[in-house]
C-alpha positions in Angstrom: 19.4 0.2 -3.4 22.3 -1.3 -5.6 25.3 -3.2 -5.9 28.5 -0.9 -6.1 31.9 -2.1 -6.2 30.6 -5.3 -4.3 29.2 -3.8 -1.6 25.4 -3.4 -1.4 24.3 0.1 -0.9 21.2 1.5 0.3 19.5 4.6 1.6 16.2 4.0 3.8 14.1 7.1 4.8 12.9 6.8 8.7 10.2 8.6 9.9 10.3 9.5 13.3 9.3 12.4 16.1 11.5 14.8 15.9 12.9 14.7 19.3 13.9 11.4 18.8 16.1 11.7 16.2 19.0 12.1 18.0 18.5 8.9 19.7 17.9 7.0 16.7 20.8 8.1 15.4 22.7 7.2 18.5 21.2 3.6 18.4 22.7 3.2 14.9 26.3 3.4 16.4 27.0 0.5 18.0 26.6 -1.3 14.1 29.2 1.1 12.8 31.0 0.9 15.8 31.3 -3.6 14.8 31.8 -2.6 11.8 28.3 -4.7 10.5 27.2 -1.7 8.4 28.6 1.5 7.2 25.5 4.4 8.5 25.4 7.8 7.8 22.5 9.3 9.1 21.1 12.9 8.5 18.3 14.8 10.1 16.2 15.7 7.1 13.2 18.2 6.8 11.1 17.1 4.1 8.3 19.7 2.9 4.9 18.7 1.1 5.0 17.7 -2.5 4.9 20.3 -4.8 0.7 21.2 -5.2 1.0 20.6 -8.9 3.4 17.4 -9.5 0.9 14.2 -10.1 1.1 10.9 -8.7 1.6 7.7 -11.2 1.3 4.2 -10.2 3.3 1.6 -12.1 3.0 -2.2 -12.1 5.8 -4.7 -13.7 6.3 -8.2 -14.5 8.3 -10.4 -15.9 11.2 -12.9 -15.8 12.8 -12.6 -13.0 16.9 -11.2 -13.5 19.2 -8.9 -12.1 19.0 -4.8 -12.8 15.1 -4.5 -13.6 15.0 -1.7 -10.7 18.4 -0.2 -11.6 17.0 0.5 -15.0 13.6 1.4 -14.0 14.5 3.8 -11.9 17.1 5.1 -13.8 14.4 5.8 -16.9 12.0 7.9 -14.0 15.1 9.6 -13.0 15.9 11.0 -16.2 11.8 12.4 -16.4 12.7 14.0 -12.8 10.2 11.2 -11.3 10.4 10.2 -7.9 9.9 6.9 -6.0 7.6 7.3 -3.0 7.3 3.6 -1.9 8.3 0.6 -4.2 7.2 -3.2 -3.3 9.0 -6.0 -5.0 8.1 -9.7 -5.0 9.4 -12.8 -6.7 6.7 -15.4 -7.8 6.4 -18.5 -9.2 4.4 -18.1 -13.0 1.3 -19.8 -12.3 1.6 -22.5 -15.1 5.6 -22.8 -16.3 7.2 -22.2 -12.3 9.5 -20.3 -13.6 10.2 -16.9 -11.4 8.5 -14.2 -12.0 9.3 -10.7 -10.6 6.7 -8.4 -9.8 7.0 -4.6 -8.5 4.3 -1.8 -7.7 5.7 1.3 -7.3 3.7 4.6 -5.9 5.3 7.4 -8.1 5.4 11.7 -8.1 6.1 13.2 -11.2 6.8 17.5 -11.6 4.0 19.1 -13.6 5.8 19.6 -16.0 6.5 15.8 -16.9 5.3 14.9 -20.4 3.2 11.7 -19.6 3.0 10.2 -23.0 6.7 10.4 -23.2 7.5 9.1 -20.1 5.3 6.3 -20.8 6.8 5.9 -24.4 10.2 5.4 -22.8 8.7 3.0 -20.2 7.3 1.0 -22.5 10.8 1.4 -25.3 12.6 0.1 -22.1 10.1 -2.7 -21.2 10.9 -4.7 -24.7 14.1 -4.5 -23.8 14.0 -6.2 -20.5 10.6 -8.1 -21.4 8.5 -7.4 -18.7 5.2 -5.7 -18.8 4.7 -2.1 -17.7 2.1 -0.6 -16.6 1.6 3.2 -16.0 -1.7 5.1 -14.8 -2.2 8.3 -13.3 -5.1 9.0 -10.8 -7.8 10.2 -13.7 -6.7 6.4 -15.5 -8.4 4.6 -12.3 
């Protein structure tokens, strides 16, 4: 999800039967059709993950301020590492009440993906924002 030109933009993955796609897509008219949101919707056939990419895990905090996923995301995109599900929270910080954003992200990363320096980057990039990162692989649990 992001901000571009002023318009938000967003791309959701649905899971559904697959003869029932047709009628989602369907359903999703009428909001083009007001204008409330501008869909595009694809049929999409998805195959397993590739046997030898690994999942990560990653946990962040910190101040809360705009572009924290933008340039996450955009540091796993240059590894070739791929979001699978992504929560995101605002808290309060349990002593100052100042906001706090958290996010847990389930990741997959190609075998081929040089952990340490992903991890150097992640952390090179977490100074910069000031939050703290946290990466771990299944064998780091």
């Amino acid at each position: 999800m992001s901000r571009l030109a002023g318009k938000f933009a967003g791309i959701v993955v649905v899971t559904i039967p697959d003869q029932r796609s047709t009628e989602l897509v369907a359903a999703l008219e009428p909001l083009r059709a007001e204008g409330l949101l501008d869909i595009t919707a694809e049929v999409a056939r998805g195959g397993e993950p590739d046997a030898d990419s690994r999942q990560l895990s990653l946990h962040l905090v910190g101040h809360d301020r705009p572009g924290i996923v933008h340039e996450i995301s955009r540091a796993l995109a240059q590894s070739h590492v791929s979001i699978e599900d992504l929560q995101t929270a605002t808290v309060s910080a349990p002593m100052s009440a100042e906001t706090l954003f958290e996010a847990t992200a389930h990741l997959r990363a190609p075998a081929g993906v040089a952990l340490d320096s992903l991890r150097d980057s992640l952390e090179q990039l977490a100074n910069e924002l000031m939050v703290d990162i946290e990466l771990t692989t299944a064998a780091d649990e």
